[in-house]
C-alpha positions in Angstrom: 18.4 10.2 6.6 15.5 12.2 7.6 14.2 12.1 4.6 14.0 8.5 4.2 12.7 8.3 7.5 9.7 11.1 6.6 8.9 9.6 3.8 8.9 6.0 4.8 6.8 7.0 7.4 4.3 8.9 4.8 4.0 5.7 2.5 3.4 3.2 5.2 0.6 5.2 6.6 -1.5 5.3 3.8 -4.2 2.8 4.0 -3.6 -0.6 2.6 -7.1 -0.7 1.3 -6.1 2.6 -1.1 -7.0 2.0 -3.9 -3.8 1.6 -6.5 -1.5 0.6 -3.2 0.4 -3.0 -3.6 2.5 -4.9 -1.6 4.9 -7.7 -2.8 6.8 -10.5 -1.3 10.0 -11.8 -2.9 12.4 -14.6 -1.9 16.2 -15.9 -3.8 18.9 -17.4 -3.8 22.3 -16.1 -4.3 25.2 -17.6 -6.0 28.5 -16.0 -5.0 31.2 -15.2 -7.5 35.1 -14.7 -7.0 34.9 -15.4 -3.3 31.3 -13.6 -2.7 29.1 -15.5 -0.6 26.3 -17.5 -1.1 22.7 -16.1 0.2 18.9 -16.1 0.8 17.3 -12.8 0.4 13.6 -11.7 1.7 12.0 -8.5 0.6 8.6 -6.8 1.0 7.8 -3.8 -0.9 5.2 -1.6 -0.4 3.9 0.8 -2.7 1.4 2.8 -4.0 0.7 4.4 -7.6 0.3 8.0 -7.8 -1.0 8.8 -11.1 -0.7 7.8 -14.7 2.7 7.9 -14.8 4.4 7.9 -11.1 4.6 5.5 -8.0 6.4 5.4 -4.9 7.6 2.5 -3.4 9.4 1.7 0.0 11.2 -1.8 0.4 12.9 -3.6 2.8 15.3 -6.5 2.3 16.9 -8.9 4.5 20.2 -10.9 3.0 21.2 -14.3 5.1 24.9 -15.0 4.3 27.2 -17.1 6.5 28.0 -16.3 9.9 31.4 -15.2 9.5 30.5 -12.5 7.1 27.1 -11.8 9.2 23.4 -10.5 7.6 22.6 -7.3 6.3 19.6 -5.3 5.8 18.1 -2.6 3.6 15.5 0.1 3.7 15.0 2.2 0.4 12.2 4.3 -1.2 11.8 4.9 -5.3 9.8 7.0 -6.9 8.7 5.3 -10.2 8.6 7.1 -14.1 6.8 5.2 -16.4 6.0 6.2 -20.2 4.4 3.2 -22.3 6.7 0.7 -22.0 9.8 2.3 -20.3 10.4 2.8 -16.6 12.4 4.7 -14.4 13.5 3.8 -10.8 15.1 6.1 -8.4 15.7 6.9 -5.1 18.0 6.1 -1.6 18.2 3.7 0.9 20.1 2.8 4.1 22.0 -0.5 4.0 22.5 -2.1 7.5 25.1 -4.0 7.9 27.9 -5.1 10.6 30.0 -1.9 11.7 29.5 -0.7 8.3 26.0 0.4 8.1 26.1 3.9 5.2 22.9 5.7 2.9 23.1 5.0 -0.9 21.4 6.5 -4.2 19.9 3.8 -7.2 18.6 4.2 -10.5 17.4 2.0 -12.6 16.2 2.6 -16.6 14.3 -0.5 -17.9 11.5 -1.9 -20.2 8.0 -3.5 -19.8 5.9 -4.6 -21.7 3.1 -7.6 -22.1 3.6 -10.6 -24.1 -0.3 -11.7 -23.8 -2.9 -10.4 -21.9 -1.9 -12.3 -19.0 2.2 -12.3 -19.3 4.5 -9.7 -19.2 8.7 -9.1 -19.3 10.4 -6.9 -17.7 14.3 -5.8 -18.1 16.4 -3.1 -16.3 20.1 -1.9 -15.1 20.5 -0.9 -11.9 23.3 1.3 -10.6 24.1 1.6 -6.9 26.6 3.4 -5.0 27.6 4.9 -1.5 27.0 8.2 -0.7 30.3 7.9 1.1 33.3 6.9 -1.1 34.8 5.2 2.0 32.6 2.2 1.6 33.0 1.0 -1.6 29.7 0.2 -2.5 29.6 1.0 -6.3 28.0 -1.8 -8.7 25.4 -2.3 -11.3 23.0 -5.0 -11.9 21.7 -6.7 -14.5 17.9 -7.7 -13.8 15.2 -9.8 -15.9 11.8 -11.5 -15.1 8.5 -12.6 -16.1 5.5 -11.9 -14.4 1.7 -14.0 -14.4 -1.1 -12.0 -13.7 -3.3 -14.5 -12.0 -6.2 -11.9 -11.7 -7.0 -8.3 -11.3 -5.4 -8.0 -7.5 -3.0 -11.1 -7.8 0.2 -11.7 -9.8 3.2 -14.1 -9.5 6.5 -13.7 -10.4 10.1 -15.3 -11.6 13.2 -13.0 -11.9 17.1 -13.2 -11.9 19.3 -10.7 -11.3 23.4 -10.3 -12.5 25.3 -8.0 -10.0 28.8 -6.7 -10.9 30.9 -4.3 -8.7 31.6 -4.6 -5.1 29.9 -7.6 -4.7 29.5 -10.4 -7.2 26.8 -12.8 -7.7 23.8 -14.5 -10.0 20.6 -14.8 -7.9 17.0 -16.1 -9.0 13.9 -15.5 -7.4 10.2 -15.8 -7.1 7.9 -13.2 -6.4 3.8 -12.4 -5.3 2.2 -9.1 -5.4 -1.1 -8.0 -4.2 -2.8 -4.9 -5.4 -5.2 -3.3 -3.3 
């Protein structure tokens, strides 16, 4: 935990106006399966790249279910790998949640790659699980989207996401991101 506390801390004081540092906005909707519930998620992700080939990200995401089952939260870091059109995604996060809050590891292999000079796609598997057996957070997730670069510091996106495991659901999105 003091880790992700460190290094949180370490991304989100680097000046915004860095150059290569981005911050994105994301909203969805989620579509319980087999008794999951139904939600709105909000995330903000701050990042920043590196070098040629690595960036760090931290993100934060708020879920809105019903009020039986209550909201949770999320704070993660990655460190990013990419090589031409392949990515890696990696890192742990902290999941907030009623009486149940526990830390958690996620990787993610995927593909990008640019359809025209202003349109790209973008498709990965993400794997998730708790640190701690006990809370049963093991899934993966199947994730796809298409991205609009509007210009050099502005780009829009659309996105769905397939999660299997301890939760079930189908989710769409929309997406901004700002580079610095």
């Amino acid at each position: 935990m003091k880790a992700l506390v460190t290094f949180l801390i370490l991304i989100l004081a680097l000046p915004l106006s860095a150059k290569d540092t981005y911050i994105k906005f994301g909203v969805g909707q989620q579509d319980g399966l087999n008794g999951g519930n139904n939600a709105k998620e909000y995330s903000l992700t701050v990042g920043r790249k590196l070098n040629d080939i690595f960036a760090a990200e931290v993100k934060t995401r708020t879920k809105l279910k019903d009020q039986s089952t209550g909201n949770d939260q999320r704070a993660e870091f990655a460190l990013i790998g990419s090589l031409d059109m392949f990515y890696l995604r990696a890192g742990a996060g902290r999941k907030f949640e009623r009486n149940k809050d526990h830390g958690y590891w996620h990787a993610e292999p995927g593909v990008k790659f640019k359809l025209t000079d202003t349109w790209s796609f973008k498709t990965g598997v993400r794997f998730r699980d708790s640190f701690d057996p006990v809370y049963e957070q093991s899934d993966i997730t199947y994730k796809f989207g298409f991205s609009k670069k509007l210009n050099d510091n502005n780009s829009i996106s659309i996105n769905s996401k397939f999660k299997r495991g301890d939760s079930q659901y189908n989710s769409i999105g929309i997406g901004y991101k700002y580079k610095f």
